[in-house]
Every structure is written in C-alpha cells, then in structure tokens.
N, C-alpha and C positions, 0 to 999 in steps of 0.2 A: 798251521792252525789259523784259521778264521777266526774273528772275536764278533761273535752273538751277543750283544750284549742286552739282556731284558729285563726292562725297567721292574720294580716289584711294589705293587700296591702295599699301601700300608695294611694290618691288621684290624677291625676293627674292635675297640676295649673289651668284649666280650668274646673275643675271638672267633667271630664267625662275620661273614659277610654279605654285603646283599648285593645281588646283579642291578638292571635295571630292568622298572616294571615293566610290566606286561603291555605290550603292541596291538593283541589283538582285540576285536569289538565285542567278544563274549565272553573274555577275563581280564574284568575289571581290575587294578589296580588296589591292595589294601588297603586301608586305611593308615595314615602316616604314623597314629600311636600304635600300632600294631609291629612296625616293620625294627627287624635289628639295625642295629646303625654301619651308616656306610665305609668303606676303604678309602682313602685319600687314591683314586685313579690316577695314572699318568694321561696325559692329553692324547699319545701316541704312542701304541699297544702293536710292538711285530707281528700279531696273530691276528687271526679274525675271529672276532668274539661271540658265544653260541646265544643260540637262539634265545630271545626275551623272554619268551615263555616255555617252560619246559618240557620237553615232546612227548614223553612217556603218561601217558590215557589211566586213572585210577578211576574208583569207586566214588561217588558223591561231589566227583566235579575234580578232582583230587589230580594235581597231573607234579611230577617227577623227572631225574635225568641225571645222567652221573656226568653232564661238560661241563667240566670244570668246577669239579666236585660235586658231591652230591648235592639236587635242588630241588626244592622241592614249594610248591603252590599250594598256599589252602583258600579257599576260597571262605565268602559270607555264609553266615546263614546254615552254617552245619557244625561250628562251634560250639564249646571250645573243642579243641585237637589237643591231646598229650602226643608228642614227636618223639621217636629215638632214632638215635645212628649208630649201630654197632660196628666192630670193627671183626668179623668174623672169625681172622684166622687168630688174632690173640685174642679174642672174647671180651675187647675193652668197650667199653659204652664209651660215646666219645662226645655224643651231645645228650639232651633228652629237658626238653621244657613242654610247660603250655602254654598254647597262644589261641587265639578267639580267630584271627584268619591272618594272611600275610605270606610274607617268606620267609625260609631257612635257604642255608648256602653253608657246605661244610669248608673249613679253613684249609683244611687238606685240599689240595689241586693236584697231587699227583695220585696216583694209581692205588688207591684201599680197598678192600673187595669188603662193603659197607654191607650190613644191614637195616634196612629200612622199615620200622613198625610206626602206624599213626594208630590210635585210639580216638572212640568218640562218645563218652557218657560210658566208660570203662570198659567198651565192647570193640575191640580191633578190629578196624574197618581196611586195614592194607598191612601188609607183609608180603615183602621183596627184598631177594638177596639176590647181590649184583651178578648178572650172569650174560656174559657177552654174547655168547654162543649163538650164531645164527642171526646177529645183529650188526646195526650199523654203526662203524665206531670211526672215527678222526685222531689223526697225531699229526699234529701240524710243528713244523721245523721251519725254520727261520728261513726267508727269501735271500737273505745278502751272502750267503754260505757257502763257499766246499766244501773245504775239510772236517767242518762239525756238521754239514748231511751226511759228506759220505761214516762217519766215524756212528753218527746214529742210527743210520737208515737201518742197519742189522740187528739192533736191537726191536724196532718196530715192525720188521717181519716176525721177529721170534715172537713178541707180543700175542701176533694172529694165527699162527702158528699154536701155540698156548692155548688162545682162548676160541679160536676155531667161529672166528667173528670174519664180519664183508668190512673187510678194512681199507681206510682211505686214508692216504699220506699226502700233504702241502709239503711244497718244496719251490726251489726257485725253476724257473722253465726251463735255463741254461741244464739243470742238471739230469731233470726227467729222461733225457733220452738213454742215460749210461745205464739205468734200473730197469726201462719199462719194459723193455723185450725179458728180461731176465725172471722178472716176477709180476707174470702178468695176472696172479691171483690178486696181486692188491692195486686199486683204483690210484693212480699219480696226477696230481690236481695243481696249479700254482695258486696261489691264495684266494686270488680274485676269482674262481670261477667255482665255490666251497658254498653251499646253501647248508647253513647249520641249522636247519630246521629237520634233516632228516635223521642226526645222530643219538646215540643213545647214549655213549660217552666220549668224548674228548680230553685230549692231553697233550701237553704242548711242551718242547722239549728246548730247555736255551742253559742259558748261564747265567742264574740268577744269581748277582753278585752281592747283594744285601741282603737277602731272605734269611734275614736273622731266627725269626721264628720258624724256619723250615714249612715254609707255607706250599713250595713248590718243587721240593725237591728234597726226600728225607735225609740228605747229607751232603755235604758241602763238597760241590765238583772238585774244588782242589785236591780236596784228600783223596780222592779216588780214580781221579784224571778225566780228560775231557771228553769222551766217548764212553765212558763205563758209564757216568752220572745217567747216559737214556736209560741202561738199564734198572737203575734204581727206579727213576723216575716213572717208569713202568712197571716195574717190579716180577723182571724177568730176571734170570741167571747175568750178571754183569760181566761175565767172562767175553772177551775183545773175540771177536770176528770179523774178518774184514767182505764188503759187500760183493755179491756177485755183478760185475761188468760184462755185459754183453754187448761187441764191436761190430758193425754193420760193415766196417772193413779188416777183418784182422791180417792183414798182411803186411811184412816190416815195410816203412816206409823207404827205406833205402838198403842196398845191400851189403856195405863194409858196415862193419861192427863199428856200433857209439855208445856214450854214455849221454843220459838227458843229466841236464842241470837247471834249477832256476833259483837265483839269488836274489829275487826281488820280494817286500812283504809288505805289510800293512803299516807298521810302524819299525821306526829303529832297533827297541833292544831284541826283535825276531834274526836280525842281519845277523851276518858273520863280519864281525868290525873286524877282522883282522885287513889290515890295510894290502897285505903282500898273499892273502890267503888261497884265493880264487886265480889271480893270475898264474903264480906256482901250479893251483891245480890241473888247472886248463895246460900249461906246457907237461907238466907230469904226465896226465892221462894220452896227451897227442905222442908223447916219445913213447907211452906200451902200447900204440899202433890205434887209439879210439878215435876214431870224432868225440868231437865235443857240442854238444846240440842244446841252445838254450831256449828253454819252452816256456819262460814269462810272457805274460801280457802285457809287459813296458821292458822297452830297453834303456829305458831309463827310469826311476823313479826315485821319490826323498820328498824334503821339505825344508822350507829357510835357506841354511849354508849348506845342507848336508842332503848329498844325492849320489846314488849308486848306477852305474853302468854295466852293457853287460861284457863282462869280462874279456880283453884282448885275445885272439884267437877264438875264441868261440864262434859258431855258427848260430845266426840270426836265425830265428826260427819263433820270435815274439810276436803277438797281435792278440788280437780279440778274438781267435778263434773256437771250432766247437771241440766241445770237451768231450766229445767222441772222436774227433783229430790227437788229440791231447793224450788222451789216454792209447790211442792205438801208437804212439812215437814211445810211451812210457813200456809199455806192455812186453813190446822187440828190444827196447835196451836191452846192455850188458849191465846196467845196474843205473840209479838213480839217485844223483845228489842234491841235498835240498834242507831247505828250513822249517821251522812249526810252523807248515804254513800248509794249504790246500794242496796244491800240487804234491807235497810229500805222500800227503794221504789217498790223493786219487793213487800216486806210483803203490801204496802198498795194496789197496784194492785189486791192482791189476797183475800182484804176485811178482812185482820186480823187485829183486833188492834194495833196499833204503838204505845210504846213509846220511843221517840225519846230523846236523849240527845245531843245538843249541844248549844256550848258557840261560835265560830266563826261564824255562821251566823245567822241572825238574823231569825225568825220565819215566815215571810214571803216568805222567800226563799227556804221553801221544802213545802211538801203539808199541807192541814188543819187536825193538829190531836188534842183531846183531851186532848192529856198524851202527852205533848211537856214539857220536862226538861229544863228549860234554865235560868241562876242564873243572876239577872240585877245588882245586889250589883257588881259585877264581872265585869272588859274589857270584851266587847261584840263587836260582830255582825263587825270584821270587813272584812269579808268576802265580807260586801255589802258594804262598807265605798269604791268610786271610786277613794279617795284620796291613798289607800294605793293596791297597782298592786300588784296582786297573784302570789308569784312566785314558778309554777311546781318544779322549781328543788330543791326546800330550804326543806327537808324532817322536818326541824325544824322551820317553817316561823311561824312568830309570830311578825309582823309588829311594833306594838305599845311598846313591853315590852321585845323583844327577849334579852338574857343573862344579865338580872334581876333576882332579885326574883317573881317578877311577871308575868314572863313567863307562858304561857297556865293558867292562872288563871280562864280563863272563863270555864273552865270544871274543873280545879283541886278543885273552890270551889264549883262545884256541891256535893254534900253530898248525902250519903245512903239515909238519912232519907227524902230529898226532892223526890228521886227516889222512894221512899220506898211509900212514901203517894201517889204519881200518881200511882202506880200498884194499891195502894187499891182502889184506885177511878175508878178503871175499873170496870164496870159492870157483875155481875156473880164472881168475884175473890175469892176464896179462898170457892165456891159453890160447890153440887155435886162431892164432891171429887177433888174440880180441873176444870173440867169441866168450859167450856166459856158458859154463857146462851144463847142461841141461841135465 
C-alpha cells in the first residue's frame, strides 16, 4: 500500500463552497456580496483543479458542471435565480436558495447523480439531470502511487462502463503503460498534460484522512479498505477486482522456478520487524528448490538508526526499473511475497499468488488473499482504527506503543513458522521442481 495522502479543504459554515472566479473576458466575476463563503484551501492540491469557469452552455448566460461537484454560474442582470440540487435516486433536495447572480458549488465532491433546476420570476429557465452518457468525464488518482492506482484503476473503468461516457484517467506516467494497451477505450493522461476546460464531470480518488463532514468520500476508507473507498467514491458496485495488465513481453524472465519478494516500504510499521523473519525465509524457499528474486527499488532503505536490507541469499534484482519489467518477473513467479505495499498489489493484478504480511492494517483493507499473514495475539490493524491519524512524516509511526518495548509488535511477532505454513498452504508448492500448478 502506497499512502495517497489528500489534504481536505475545510467546509464552508453553510456547507457549500466556492471555486475560484471566473478567468474568462465575457464571465465577469460576481459581486463579492453575492458569493457563498470560501473553504480554507490547502497551498498544494495532488490534483489538478477544474476549469474556473464552468463548461456546460445554459439558457440566459447560465453555464454549469459536475468537477467537483455540482457548479454552477449565474450571471448579472437576469436575477434574481431560485437554485435547487436534488439528489435523484433518494429524491432528497440537498440545496435550494435565492441569489441575485454569483456562484453555487455543491459540498458533495464525490459522485450524486444531482438534479439541477434554476428558476427565474417563478418560470424554470434550466433542468438538467446528471447524465454522463456520451460525455467527457475525468478521474484523476494520485501521481506518487502504485498500489492505490492499481487497486482503483478498476473501479474507474467500471464507472465508464456504467455510464457509457469518453473517459479520461490521470495517473502517474510510471504506471500508464501496465493499463494502456489493455483498455484502450479510456484516454490515460499524467496530470500535467489534463486541460479541464473540456469535462463535464470530474472525480478525484485519494485518502481523505480528515473529511470529517464526508465532503469527498461518502464513508471512511478505513471502514471499507483502500480500494473499495473508489468505488463508493464513484458510486459504482465496491466489490474488489483486480486490473487488467497487458505485458509487452510476457515471457518468464528466467527458466528454473522462483519466487519474487520485496521487503522494502514507505515507512516502518508496513516492514516485517521480525528480525530472523526474511532470512529464514529466503533459506526456506532455496531448500524447496526456488530462487529467491528481490524486486525492490532500494536494496536498502530506513531512516535515522533504523534500515533494512535485502535479505542474505536473495538475488538482486532492485533499481528503478519499468513496471512492465516488474510486473512481467511477478506474473511467471510460483508465488509472491510482500507487504501493504505497491508491489504486493501490482503481484495480485497479474494473477500471482500473494502472500501478504502485515500487522498495521487490518485484512480488509488490501485485497482478498488466501495466504494473508497477520498475528491477532499482536497490536493490530491500527491503520484502520479513525481514532489514531496517520501520520506521512513519522518514518517510525506506531500510534499505540511508539518507544516502548512493544513498538511494531504487530509484525515483529509475526514468526518464520506462521509464514512458513501459509507458503505450504499454496497450492502446487514445493511441486514439479518448484513449479506453480497451473
């Protein structure tokens, strides 16, 4: 698991929000007692933020747009406007004021199939109900990402699929190539090269870790794990699939039977503390006849006192390479060892066995495997616990036991031999020389 972590505007007292004004020379800017009051913005926003003015062309100057919630423009001089926003499929009214001209911005940022009436001297001058269909639409995912692109990417096909829209997915450039051959009905962009002036709606898929009022995401990823949440947030079927990878080379990169491993992550409580854990494993797997192949991008990595290497006996196979390499070493394993970390999740995209070890998040919160490592005698899962806020910078965060002796316990007491019995329990192990049964 990668940590997407996206800042979240505050609310503003009325619960709605305002963008910033309008750019262009022939939509003036409201009048400031007209406009609702602003969100406390963050400085720097993972995504690229839609267009100033909003793209969709009404009646009397009137222009609308569902990036980033519904928005909508009145202009002067055809005032006043009575607004509503309904919420179609539970029939809730969700806003509805009068205003003389300005903007609206619904508080909602994820996915409501809204209805849209303005009135003007009690005579309805626009009605529009949200309809993708045959339009251009944006889902932009986080640039610094693996495992939460690859875990989302399939929910934002299903999306287009669903709404039968020309859909366009940001993502980091690194990743584009594992998708694009595979699905080449949806446009794959890296952020910078995204002109939001063509969409009709946008949605943007992260880990909103404060979104107290559910502003971006109608239920807290923790409770429902870190790849179901795009489906809410799109409001597609949240059931896990994992994405189609198309290999430019798919042939096993070597031909005695191996297993991939990679023990390196983003922060400590993702590792496997167990101090004796990974060496055992690596002689284990070499005596049932595997290579042992490590596919980190450092052979080294940590922080302060504390730095992990990659495991004695293992075969170097670390660098900065392309994640279509990556993936084609993962894809011909006999199975794939690894942490909530990116690499686990490309292995399961590519249909290899996973087993996964971690102690900080609970099992719910990455995909459904067989060979899931995770010790309950142990502090667990508090990755998903909403009491305790993750924090990016603490390379040693460990919420509940930090400088204790019971620091990272939920992996240090993962043991060889609990690891040891899920490999046996794979099917095909230690078969045909090695060999995965197919």
């Amino acid at each position: 698991m990668n940590i997407a972590h996206v800042p979240t505007p505050a609310p503003a007292a009325n619960g709605s929000s305002r963008p910033p004004p309008p750019a262009s020379a022939d939509a003036a800017a409201p009048p400031e007692s007209t406009r609702t009051s602003s969100p406390a913005v963050p400085d720097k926003l993972p995504f690229r933020p839609p267009a100033d003015v909003p793209t969709q062309s009404g009646p009397l100057g009137i222009r609308f747009d569902f990036n980033d919630g519904c928005r909508v423009w009145l202009p002067d001089n055809n005032g006043p406007y009575r607004v509503r926003l309904c919420d179609i499929d539970s029939g809730n009214v969700l806003f509805e004021t009068e205003i003389k001209s300005g903007r609206i911005n619904s508080t909602k940022r994820y996915f409501v199939r809204i209805r849209l009436q303005i009135w003007v001297k009690d005579e309805i001058v626009l009605e529009h109900d949200y309809s993708a269909a045959d339009r251009d639409v944006l889902i932009q995912l986080p640039e610094v990402t693996l495992g939460d692109t690859i875990g989302w990417f399939p929910y934002a096909a299903r999306f287009r699929a669903l709404h039968n829209c020309r859909l366009t997915c940001t993502m980091s450039e690194k990743v584009i190539p594992l998708f694009r051959t595979a699905y080449p009905e949806i446009t794959l962009l890296p952020h910078g090269e995204v002109d939001p002036r063509r969409y009709y709606a946008t949605y943007s898929i992260g880990l909103f870790f404060d979104d107290h009022d559910r502003m971006f995401q109608p239920c807290d990823f923790r409770h429902v794990g870190l790849h179901r949440t795009a489906g809410y947030i799109l409001g597609v079927d949240p059931t896990e699939q994992p994405p189609q990878i198309a290999l430019a080379d798919d042939t096993p990169p070597i031909a005695e039977p191996y297993v991939c491993i990679a023990v390196q992550s983003t922060t400590q409580c993702k590792y496997w503390n167990n101090p004796h854990g990974w060496h055992e494993t690596v002689r284990f797997l070499k005596q049932a006849g595997y290579r042992v192949i490590c596919i980190d991008q450092k052979p080294v990595h940590g922080s302060g006192v504390v730095w992990t290497h990659i495991p004695h006996g293992a075969e170097d196979e670390t660098g900065d390479r392309p994640l279509q390499e990556r993936a084609r070493w993962v894809r011909h394993a006999a199975f794939f060892i690894g942490l909530s970390s990116g690499l686990s999740w490309l292995a399961w995209a590519t249909g290899t066995p996973v087993v996964l070890i971690s102690g900080f998040t609970h099992p719910t919160n990455e995909f459904t495997t067989p060979h899931r490592v995770v010790n309950y005698h142990a502090c667990n899962s508090c990755w998903n616990d909403p009491v305790h806020r993750f924090d990016h910078k603490d390379f040693l965060w460990c919420p509940r036991h930090k400088d204790t002796p019971r620091q990272f316990e939920c992996t240090r007491l993962i043991t060889f031999d609990q690891v040891r019995r899920t490999i046996e329990a794979i099917p095909g192990f230690g078969t045909q020389n090695g060999n995965r049964t197919q």
